[in-house]
VMD Tcl script that builds the backbone (N, CA, C; Angstrom):
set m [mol new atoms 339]
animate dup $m
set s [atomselect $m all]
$s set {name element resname resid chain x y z} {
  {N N UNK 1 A 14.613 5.609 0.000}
  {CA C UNK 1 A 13.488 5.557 0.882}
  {C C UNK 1 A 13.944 6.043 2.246}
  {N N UNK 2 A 13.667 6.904 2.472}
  {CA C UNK 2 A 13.438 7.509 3.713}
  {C C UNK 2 A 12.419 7.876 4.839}
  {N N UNK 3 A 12.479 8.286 5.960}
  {CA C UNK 3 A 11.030 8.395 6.721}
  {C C UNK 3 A 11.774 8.939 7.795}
  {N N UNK 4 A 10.881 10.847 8.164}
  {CA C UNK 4 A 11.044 11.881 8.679}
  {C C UNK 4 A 10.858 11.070 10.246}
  {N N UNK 5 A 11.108 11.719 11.301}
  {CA C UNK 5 A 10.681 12.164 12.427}
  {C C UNK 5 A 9.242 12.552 12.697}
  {N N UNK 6 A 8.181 12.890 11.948}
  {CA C UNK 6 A 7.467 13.469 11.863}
  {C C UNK 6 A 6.019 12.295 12.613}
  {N N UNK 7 A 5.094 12.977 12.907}
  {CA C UNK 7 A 3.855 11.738 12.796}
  {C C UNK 7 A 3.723 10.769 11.384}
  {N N UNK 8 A 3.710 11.510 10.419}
  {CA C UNK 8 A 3.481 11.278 9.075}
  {C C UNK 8 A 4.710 11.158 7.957}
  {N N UNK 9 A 4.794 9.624 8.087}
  {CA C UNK 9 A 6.913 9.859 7.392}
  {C C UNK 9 A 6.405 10.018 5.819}
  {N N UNK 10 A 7.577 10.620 5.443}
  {CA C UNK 10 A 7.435 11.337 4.124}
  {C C UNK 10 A 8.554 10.135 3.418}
  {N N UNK 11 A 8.271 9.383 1.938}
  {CA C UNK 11 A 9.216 8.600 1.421}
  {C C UNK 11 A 9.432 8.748 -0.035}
  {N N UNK 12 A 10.886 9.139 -0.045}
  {CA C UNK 12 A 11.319 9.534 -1.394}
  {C C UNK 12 A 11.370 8.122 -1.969}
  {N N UNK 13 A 10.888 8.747 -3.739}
  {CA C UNK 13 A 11.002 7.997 -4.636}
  {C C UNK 13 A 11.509 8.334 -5.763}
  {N N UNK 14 A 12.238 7.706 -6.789}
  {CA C UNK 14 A 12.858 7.941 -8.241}
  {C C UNK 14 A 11.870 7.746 -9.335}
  {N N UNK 15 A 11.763 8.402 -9.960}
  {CA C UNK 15 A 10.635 8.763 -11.102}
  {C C UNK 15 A 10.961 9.601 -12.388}
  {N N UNK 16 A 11.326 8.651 -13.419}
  {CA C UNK 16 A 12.185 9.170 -14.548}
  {C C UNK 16 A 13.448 10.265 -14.129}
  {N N UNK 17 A 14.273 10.198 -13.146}
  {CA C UNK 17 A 15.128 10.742 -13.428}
  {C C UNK 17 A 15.051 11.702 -12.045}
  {N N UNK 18 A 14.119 11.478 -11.351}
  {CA C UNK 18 A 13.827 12.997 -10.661}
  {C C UNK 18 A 12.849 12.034 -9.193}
  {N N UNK 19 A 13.931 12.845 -8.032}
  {CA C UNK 19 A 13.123 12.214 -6.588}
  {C C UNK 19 A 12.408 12.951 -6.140}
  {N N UNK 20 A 11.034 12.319 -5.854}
  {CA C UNK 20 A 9.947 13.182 -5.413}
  {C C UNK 20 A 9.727 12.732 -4.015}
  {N N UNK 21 A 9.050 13.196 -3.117}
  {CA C UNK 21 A 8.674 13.069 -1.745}
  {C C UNK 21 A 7.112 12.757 -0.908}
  {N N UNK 22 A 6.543 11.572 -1.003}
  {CA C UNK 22 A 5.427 11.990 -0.486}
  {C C UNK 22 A 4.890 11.084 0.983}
  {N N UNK 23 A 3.764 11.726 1.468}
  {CA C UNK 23 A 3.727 11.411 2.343}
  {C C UNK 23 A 2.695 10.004 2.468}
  {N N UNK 24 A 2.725 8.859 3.320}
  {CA C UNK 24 A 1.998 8.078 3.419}
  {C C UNK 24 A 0.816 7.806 3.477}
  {N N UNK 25 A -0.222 9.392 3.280}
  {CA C UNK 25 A -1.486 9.609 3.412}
  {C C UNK 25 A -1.583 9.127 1.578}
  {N N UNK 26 A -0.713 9.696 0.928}
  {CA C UNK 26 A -0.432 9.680 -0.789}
  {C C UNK 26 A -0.621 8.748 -1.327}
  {N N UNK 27 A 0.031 7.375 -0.573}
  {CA C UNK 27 A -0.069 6.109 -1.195}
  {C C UNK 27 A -1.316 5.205 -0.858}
  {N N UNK 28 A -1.415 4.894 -1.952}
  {CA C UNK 28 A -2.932 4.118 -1.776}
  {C C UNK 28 A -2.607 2.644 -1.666}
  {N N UNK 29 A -1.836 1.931 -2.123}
  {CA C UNK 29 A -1.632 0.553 -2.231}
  {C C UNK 29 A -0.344 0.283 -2.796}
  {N N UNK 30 A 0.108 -0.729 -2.330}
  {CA C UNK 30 A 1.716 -1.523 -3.303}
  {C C UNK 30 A 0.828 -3.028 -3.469}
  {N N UNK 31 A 2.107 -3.210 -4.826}
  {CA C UNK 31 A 1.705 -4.264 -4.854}
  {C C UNK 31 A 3.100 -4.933 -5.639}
  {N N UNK 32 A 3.400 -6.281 -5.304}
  {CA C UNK 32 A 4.593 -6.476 -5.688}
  {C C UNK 32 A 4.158 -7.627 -6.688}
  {N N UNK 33 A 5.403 -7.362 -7.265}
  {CA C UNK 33 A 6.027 -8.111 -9.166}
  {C C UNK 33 A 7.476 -8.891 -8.850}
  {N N UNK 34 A 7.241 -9.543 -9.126}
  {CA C UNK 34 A 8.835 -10.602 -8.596}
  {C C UNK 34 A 9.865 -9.839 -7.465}
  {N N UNK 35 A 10.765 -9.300 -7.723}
  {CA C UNK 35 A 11.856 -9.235 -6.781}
  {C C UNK 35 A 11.476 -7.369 -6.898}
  {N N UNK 36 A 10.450 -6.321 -7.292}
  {CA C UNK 36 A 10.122 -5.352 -7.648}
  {C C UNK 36 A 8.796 -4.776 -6.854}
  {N N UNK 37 A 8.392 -3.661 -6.394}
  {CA C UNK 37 A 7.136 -2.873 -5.937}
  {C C UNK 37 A 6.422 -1.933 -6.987}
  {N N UNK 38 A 5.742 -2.226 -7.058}
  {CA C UNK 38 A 4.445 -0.809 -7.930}
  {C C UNK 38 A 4.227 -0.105 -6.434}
  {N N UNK 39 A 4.300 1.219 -6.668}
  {CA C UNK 39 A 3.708 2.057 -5.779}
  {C C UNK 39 A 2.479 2.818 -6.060}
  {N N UNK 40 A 1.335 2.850 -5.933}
  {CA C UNK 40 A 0.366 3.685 -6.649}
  {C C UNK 40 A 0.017 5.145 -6.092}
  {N N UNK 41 A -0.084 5.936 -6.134}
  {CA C UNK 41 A -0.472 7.018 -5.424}
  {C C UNK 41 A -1.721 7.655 -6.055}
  {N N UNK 42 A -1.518 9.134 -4.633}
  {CA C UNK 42 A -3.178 9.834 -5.466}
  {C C UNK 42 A -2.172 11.237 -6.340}
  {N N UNK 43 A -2.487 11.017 -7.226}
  {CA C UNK 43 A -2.148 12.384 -8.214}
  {C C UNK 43 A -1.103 12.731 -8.829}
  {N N UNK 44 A -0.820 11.364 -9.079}
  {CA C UNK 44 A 1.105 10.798 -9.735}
  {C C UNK 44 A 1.148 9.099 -10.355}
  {N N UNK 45 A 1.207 9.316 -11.163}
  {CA C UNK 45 A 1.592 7.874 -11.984}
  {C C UNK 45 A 2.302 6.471 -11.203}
  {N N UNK 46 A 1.957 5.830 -11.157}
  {CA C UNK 46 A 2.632 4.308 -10.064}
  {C C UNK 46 A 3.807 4.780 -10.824}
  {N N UNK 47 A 4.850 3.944 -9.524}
  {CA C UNK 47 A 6.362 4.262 -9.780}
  {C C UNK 47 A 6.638 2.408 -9.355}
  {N N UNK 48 A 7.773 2.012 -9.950}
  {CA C UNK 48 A 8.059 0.684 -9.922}
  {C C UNK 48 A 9.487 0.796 -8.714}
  {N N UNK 49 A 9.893 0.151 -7.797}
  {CA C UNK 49 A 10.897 0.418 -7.065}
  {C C UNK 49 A 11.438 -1.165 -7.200}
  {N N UNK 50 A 12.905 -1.096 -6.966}
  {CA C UNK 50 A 13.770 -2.403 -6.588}
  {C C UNK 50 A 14.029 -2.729 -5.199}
  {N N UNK 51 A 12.804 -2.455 -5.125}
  {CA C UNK 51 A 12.555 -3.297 -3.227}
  {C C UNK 51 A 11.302 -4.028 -3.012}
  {N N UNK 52 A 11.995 -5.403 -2.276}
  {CA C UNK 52 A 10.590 -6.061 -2.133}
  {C C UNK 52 A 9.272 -6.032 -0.807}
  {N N UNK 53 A 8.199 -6.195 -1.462}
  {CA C UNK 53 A 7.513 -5.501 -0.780}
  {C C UNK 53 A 7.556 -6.028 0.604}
  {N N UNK 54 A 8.128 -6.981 1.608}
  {CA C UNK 54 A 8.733 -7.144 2.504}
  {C C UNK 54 A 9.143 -5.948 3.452}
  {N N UNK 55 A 10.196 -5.241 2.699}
  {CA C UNK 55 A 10.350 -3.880 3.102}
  {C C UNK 55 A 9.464 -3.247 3.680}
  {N N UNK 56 A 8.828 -2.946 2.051}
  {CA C UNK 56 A 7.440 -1.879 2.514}
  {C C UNK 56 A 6.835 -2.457 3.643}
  {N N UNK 57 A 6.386 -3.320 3.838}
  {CA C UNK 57 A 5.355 -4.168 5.096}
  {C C UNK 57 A 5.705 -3.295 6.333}
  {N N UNK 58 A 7.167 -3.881 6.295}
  {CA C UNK 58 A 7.734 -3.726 8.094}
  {C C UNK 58 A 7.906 -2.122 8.171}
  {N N UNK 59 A 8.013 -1.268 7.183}
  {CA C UNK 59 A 8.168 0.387 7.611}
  {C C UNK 59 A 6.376 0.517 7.244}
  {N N UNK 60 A 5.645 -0.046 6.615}
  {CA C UNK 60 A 4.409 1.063 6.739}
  {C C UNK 60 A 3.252 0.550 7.683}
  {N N UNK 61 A 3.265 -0.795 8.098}
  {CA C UNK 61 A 2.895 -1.961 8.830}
  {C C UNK 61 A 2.436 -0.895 10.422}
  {N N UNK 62 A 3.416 -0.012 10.591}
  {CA C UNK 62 A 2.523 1.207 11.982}
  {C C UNK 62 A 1.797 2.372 11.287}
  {N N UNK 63 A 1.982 2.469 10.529}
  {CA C UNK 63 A 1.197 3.889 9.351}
  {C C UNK 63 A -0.252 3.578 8.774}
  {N N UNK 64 A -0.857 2.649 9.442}
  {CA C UNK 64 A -2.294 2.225 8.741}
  {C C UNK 64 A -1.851 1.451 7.335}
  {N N UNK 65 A -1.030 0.750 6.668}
  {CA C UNK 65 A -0.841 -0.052 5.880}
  {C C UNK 65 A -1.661 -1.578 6.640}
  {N N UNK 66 A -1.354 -2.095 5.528}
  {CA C UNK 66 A -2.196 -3.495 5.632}
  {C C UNK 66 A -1.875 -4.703 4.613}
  {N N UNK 67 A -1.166 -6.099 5.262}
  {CA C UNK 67 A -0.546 -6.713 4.114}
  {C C UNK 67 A -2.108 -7.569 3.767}
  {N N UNK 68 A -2.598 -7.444 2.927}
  {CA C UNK 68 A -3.589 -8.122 2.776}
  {C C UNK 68 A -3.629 -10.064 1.877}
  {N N UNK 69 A -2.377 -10.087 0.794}
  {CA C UNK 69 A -2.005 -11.121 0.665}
  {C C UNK 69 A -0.749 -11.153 0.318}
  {N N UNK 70 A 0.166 -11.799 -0.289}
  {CA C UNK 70 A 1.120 -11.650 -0.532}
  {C C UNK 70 A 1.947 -11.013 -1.874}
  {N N UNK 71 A 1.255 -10.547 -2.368}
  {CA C UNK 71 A 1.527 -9.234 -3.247}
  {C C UNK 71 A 1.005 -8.067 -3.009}
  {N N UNK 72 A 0.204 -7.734 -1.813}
  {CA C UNK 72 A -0.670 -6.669 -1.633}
  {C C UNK 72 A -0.400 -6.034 -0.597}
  {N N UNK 73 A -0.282 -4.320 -0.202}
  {CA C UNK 73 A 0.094 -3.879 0.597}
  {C C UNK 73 A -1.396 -3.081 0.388}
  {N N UNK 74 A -2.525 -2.709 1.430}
  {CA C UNK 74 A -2.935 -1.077 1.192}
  {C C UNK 74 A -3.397 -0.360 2.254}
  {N N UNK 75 A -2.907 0.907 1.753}
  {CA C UNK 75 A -3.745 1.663 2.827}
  {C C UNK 75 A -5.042 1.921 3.223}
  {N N UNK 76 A -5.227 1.560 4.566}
  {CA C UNK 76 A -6.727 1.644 5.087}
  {C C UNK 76 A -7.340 2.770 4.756}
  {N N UNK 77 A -6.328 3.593 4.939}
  {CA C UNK 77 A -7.461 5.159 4.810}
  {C C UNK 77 A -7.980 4.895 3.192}
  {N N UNK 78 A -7.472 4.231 2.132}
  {CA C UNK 78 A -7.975 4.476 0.631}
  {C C UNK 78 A -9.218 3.181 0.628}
  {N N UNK 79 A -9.443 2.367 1.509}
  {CA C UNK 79 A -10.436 1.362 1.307}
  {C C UNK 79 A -12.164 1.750 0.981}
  {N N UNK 80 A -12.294 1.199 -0.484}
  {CA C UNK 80 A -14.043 1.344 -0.148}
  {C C UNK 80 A -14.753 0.450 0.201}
  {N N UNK 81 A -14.590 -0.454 -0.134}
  {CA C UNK 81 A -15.432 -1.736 0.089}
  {C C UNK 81 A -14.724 -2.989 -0.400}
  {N N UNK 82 A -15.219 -3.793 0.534}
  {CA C UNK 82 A -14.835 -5.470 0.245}
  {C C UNK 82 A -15.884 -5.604 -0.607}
  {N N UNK 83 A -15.857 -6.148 -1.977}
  {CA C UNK 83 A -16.471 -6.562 -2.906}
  {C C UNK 83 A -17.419 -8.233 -2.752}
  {N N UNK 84 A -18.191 -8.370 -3.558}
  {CA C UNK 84 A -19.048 -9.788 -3.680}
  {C C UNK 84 A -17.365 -10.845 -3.932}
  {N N UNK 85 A -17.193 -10.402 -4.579}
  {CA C UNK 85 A -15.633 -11.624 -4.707}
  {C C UNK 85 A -14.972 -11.807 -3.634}
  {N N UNK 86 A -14.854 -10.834 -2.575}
  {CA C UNK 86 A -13.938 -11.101 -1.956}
  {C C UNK 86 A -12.704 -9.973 -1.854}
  {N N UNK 87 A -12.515 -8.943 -2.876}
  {CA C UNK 87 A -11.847 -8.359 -3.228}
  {C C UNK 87 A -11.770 -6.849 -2.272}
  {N N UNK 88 A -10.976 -6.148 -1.897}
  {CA C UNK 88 A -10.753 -5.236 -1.527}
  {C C UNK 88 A -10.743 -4.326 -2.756}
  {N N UNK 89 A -11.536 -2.929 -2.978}
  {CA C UNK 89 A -11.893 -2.002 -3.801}
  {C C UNK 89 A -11.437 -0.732 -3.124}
  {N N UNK 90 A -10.589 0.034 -3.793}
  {CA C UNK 90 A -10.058 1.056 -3.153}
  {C C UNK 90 A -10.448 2.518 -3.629}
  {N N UNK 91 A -10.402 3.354 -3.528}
  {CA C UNK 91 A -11.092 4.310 -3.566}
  {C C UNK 91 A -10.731 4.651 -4.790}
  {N N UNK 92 A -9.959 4.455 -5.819}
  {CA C UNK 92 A -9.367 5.002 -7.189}
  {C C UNK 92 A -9.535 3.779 -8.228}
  {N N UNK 93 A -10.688 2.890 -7.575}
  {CA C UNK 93 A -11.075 1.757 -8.711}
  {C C UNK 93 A -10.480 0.162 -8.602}
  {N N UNK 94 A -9.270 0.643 -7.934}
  {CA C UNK 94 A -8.085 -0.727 -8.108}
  {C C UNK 94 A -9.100 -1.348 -6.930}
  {N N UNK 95 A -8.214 -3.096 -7.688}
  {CA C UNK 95 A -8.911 -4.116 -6.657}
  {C C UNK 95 A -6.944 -4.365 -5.434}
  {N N UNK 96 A -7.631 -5.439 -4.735}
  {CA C UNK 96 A -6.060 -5.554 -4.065}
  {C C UNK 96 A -6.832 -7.239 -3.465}
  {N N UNK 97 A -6.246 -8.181 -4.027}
  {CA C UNK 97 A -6.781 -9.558 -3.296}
  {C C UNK 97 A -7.191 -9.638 -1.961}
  {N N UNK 98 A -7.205 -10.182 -1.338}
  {CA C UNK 98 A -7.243 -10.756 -0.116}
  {C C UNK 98 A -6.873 -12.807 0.087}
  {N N UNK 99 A -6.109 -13.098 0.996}
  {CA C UNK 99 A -5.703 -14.248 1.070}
  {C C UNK 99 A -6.481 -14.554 1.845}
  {N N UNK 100 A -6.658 -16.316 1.472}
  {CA C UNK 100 A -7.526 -17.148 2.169}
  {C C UNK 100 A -6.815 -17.096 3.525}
  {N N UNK 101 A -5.108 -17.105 3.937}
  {CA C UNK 101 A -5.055 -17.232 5.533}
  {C C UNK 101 A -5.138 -16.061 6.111}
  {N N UNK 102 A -4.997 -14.998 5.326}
  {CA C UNK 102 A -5.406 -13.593 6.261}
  {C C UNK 102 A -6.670 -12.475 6.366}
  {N N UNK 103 A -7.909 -13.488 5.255}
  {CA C UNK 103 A -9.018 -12.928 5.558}
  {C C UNK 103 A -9.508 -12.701 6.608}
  {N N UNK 104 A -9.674 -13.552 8.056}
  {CA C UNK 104 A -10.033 -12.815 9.131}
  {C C UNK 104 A -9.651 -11.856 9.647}
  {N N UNK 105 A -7.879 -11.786 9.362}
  {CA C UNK 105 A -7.203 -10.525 10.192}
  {C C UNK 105 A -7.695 -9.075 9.278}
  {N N UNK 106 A -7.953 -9.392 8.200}
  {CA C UNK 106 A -8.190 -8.192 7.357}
  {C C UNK 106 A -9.877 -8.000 7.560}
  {N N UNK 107 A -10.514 -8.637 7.294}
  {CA C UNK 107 A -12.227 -8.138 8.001}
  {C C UNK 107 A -12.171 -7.625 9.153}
  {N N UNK 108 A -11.162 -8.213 10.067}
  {CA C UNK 108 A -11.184 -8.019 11.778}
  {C C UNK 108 A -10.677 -6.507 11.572}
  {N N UNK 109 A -9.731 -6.128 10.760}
  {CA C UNK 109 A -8.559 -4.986 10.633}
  {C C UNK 109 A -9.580 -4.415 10.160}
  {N N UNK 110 A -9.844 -4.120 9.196}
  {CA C UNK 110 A -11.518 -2.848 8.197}
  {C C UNK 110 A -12.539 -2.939 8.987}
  {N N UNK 111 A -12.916 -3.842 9.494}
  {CA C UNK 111 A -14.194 -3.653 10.407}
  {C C UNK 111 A -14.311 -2.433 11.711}
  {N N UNK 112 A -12.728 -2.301 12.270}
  {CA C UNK 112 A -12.488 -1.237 13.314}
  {C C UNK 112 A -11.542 -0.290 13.186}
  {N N UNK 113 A -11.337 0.061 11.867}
  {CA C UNK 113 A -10.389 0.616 10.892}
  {C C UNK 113 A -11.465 2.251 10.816}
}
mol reanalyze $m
mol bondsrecalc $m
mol representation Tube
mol addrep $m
């Protein structure tokens, strides 16, 4: 995992065998699995990483990321709608929870997002 100089950091990932590069506009959401990350993107298969999503938080946390509960990372730019449940709906179908202590910061966060 890396991240350019650039406005827009670019972060390599391992994917059967082979590191690909994309940029943070790409990723739509993480979401973490025990001590492990799912990465989902637009136009590439989720990739599983051995970092916890902790990590991810504190590097994408200035990039329009958003920890929404504690398995959930997503990007604002992929948000469609907060659902009747409660649920964050992202533009490629997936849901992403929302926690009871950080629902205000996250309505407050999408509302001027």
């Amino acid at each position: 995992m890396k991240a350019t100089s650039t406005n827009v950091p670019r972060l390599n990932f391992l994917s059967r065998g082979k590191t690909f590069r994309v940029g943070t506009e790409e990723i739509i959401r993480l979401e973490a699995s025990s001590n492990y990350t799912w990465v989902y993107f637009i136009g590439h298969p989720p990739v599983m990483t051995a970092k916890v999503l902790r990590i991810y938080d504190k590097l994408l946390s200035t990039h329009g990321f958003l920890r929404t509960h504690r398995s959930h990372l997503v990007n604002l730019q992929h948000i469609d709608c907060v659902d009747e449940t409660g649920a964050i709906r992202m533009l490629d179908a997936s849901h992403a929870e929302i926690s009871r202590r950080k629902k205000s910061e996250v309505y407050r966060t999408i509302k001027y997002a």
